[in-house]
C-alpha positions in Angstrom: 105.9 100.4 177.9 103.0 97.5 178.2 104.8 94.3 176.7 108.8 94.3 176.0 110.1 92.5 173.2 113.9 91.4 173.5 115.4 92.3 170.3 117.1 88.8 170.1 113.9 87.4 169.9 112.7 89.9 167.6 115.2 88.7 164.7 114.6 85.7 165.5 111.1 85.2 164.6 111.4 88.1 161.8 113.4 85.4 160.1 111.2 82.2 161.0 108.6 84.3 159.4 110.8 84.5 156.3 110.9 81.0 156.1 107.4 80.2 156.7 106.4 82.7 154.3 108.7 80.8 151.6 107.2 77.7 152.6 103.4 78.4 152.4 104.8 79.7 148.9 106.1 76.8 147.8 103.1 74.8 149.0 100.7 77.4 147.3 103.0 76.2 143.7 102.0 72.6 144.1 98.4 72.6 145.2 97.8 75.1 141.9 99.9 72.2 139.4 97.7 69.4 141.8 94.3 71.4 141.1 94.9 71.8 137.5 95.9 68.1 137.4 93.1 66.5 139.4 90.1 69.1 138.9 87.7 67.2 140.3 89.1 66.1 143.5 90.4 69.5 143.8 86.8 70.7 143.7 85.9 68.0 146.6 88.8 68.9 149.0 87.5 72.5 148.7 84.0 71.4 149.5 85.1 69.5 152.1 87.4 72.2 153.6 84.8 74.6 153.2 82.5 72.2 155.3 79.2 73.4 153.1 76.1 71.0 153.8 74.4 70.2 151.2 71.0 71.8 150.5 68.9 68.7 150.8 71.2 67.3 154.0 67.9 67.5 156.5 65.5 65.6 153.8 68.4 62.8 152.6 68.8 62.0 156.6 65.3 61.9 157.1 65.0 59.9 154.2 67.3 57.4 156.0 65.4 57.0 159.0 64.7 52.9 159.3 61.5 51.8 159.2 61.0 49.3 161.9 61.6 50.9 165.9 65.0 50.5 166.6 67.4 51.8 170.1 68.4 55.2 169.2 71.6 54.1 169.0 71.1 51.9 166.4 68.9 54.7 164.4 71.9 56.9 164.5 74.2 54.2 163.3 71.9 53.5 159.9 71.7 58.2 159.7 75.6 58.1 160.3 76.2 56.3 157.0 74.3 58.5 155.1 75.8 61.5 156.7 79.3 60.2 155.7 78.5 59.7 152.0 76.7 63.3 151.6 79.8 64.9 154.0 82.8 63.8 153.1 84.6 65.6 156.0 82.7 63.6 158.7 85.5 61.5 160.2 85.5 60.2 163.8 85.0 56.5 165.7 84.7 55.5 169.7 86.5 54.5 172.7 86.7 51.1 172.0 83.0 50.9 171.6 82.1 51.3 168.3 80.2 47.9 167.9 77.7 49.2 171.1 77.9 52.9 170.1 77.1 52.6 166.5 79.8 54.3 165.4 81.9 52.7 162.6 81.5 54.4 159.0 81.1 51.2 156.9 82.8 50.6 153.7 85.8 52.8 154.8 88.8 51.7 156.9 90.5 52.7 159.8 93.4 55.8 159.7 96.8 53.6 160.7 100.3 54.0 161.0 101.5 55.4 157.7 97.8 54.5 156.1 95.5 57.7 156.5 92.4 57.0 153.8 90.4 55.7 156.6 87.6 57.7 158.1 87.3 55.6 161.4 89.5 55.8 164.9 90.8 53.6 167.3 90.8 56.0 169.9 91.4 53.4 172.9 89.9 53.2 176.1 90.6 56.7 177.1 87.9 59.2 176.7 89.9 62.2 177.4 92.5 61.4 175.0 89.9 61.3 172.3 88.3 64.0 173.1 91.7 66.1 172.9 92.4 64.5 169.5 88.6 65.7 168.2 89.6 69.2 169.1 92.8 69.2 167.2 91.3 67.7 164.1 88.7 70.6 164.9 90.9 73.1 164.9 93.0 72.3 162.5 90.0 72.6 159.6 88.7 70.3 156.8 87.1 67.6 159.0 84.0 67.3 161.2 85.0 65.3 164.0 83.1 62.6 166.3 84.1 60.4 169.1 81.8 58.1 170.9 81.3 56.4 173.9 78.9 55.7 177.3 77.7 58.7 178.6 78.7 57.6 182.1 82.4 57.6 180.9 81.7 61.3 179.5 83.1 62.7 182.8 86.6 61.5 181.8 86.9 63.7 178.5 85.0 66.9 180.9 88.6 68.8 180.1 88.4 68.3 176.3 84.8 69.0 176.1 84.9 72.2 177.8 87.8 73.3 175.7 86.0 72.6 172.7 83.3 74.5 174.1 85.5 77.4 175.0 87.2 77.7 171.3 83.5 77.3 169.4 84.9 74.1 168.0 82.3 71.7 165.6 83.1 68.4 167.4 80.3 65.7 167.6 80.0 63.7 170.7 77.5 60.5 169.8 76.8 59.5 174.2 75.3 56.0 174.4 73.6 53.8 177.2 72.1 56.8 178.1 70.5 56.3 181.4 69.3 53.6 184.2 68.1 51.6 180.9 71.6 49.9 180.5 70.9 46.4 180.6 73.0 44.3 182.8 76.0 46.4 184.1 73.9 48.3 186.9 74.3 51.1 189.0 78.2 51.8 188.1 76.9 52.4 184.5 74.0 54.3 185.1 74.3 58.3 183.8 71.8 60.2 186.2 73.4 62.9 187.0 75.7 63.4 183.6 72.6 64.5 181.7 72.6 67.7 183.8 76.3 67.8 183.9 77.1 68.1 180.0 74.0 71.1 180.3 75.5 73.1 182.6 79.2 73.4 180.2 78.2 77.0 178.0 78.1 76.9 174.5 77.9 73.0 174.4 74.6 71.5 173.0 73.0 69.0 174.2 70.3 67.2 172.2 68.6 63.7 173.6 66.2 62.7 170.8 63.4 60.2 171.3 63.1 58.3 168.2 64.8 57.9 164.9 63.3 60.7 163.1 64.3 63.2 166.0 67.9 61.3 165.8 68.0 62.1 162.1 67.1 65.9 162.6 69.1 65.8 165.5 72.4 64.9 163.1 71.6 67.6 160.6 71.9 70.3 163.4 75.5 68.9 164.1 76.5 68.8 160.7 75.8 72.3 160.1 76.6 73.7 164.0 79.9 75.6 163.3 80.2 77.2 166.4 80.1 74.8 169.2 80.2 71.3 169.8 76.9 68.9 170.3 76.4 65.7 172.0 73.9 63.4 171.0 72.4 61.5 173.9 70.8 58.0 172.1 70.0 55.0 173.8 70.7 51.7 174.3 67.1 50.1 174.4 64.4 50.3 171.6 61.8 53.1 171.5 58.8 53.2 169.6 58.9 55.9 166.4 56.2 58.2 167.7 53.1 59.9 165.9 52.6 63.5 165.6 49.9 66.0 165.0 49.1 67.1 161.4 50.6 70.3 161.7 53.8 69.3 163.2 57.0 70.4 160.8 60.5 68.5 160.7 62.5 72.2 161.7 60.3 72.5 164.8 62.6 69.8 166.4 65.4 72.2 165.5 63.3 74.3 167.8 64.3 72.4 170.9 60.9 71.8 171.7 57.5 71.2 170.4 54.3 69.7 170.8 54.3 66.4 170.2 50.5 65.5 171.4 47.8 68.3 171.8 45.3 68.7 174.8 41.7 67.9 174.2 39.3 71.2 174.1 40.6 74.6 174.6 41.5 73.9 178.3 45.0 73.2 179.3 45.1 71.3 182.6 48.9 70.1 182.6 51.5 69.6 180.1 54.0 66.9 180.0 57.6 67.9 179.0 60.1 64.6 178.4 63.3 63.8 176.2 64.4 60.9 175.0 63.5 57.3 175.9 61.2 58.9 178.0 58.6 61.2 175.4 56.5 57.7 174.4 56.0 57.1 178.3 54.7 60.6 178.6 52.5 60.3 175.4 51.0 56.9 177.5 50.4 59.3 180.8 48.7 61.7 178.8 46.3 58.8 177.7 45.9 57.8 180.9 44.7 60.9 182.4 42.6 62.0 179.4 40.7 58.6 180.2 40.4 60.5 184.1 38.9 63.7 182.5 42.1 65.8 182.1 43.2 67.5 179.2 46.8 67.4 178.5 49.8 68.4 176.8 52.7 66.9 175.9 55.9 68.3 174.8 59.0 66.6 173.5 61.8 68.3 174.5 65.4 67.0 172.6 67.1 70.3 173.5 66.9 72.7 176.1 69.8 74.5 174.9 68.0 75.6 171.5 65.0 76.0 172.9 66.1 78.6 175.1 67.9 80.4 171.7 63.6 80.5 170.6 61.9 84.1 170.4 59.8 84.4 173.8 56.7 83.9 171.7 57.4 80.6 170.4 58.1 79.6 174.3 55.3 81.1 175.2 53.2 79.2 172.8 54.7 75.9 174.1 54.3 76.5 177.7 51.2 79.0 178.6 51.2 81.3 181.4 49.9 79.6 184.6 49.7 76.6 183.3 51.2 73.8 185.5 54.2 71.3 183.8 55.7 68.3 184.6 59.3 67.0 183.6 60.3 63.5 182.9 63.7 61.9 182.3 65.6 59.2 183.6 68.1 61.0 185.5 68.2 64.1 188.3 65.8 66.4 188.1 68.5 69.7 188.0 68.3 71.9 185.4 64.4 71.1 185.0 62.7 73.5 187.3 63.2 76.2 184.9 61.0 74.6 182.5 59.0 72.6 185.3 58.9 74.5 188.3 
């Protein structure tokens, strides 16, 4: 016998079954009289349970993206309010940081003590306990959790994250003050190494855009990512929105990689591969050494993790055979030498 069942236990379970089975009933009774009462609310709860994006989510966020450079941060915080009117399951809010993490979903109040129409949290200043309250509100269905804070502090909700990893739960992480670019709170608040840290959890994406258009495309893929959680890596100073080539496409973002500035000629000499804050100072090296005779590439990189989901020929069309690359992020180079040996 593999697995013994007391028969005390038995009964008692058979009839907590019983009961549960007369309660889901009884529940099943009222939501019918509620969606016959209420119609179209009923049809918006089942949208929102469903957690369907809308067709034209990817263009309406793009659509959003401010005009003037802006921090990354501060992009996301302009995309997250029109994310929370077209997905009315997107709920979430910070550590205590929402004013520096651009977090707060404006025109909608905070959940409270016997007052739950809010959309926003006051999670507290402790990381882990947010990110153990994302993954029950994860679990539990309906809602698309986020939870926001510095990225340094992300090593104090490690635990949760890794859970939510484990259980393919849709949790949104929105990581600020993203690397030695802090301002005035120095080395103690400087993420190097945490970049490399969240990458090496499975099944968690990581995706560091470098300007607001990337941060836009980089909130539709969290939006519609069922089966693992995503943390966007944004910053806290102000990047340029960048230029790209005539042929570039919004979904190639959603490729993890692409090619943000093309060599001159037919020759390849070097390519460039950066995320983040850290793409524009690659596009000016690239100008630099043009002006020296050398032709090359440079690819902007938000996502290691789905670029490594691309067929082999898309790679392989990004980064040539024997052709030499270069890496640049603010933070440890682990994890890049299988892109930049």
């Amino acid at each position: 016998q593999m697995f013994f069942i007391p028969e005390e236990a038995r009964k008692l379970f058979k009839n907590r079954e019983e009961e549960l089975a007369q309660i889901f009933k009884d529940w099943q009774e009222k939501y019918f009289k509620w969606q016959k009462k209420y119609p179209e609310q009923a049809k918006q709860l089942e949208k929102m349970l469903s957690k369907v994006a809308p067709e034209n989510l990817t263009q309406k966020l793009i659509e959003a993206i401010p005009e003037k450079d802006l921090a990354t941060r501060a992009s996301s915080g302009k995309i997250l309010q029109k994310a929370a009117e077209l997905m009315p399951g997107l709920i979430g809010g910070s550590a205590d940081l929402a004013p520096s993490t651009k977090t707060w979903i404006e025109n909608s109040g905070a959940v409270e003590a016997g007052n739950f129409l809010g959309r926003n949290f006051h999670f507290g200043i402790r990381e882990h306990g947010m990110g153990g309250i994302l993954n029950g509100v994860a679990e539990y269905g309906g809602w698309i959790p986020f939870g926001s804070t510095f990225l340094v502090f992300s090593d104090y909700m490690r635990p949760a994250i890794r859970i939510a990893a484990l259980s393919e739960l849709q949790t949104i992480y929105v990581f600020t003050h993203d690397s030695i670019f802090v301002g005035e709170d120095g080395p103690t608040h400087q993420p190097v190494e945490h970049l490399a840290a969240l990458r090496a959890i499975p099944n968690l994406t990581i995706f560091r855009p470098a300007d607001s258009l990337e941060v836009a495309l980089g909130w539709a893929h969290v939006l519609k990512h069922r089966t693992g959680p995503t943390a966007l890596i944004l910053t806290r100073q102000t990047v340029p929105n960048l230029q790209r080539p005539d042929d570039f496409q919004a979904n190639d973002v959603l490729r993890g990689a692409y090619i943000i500035a093309y060599e001159k000629g037919k020759k390849i000499d070097g390519i460039i591969v950066a995320s983040g804050s850290e793409v524009h100072i690659a596009i000016e090296a690239q100008k630099l050494l043009q002006e020296k005779g050398k032709s090359i590439r440079v690819i902007s990189m938000p996502s290691m993790e789905l670029f490594s989901l691309q067929f082999e020929a898309y790679r392989e069309k990004i980064f040539p055979a024997n052709v030499p690359a270069f890496a640049v992020e603010a933070g440890v180079s682990f994890g890049w030498h299988g892109v930049a040996p």
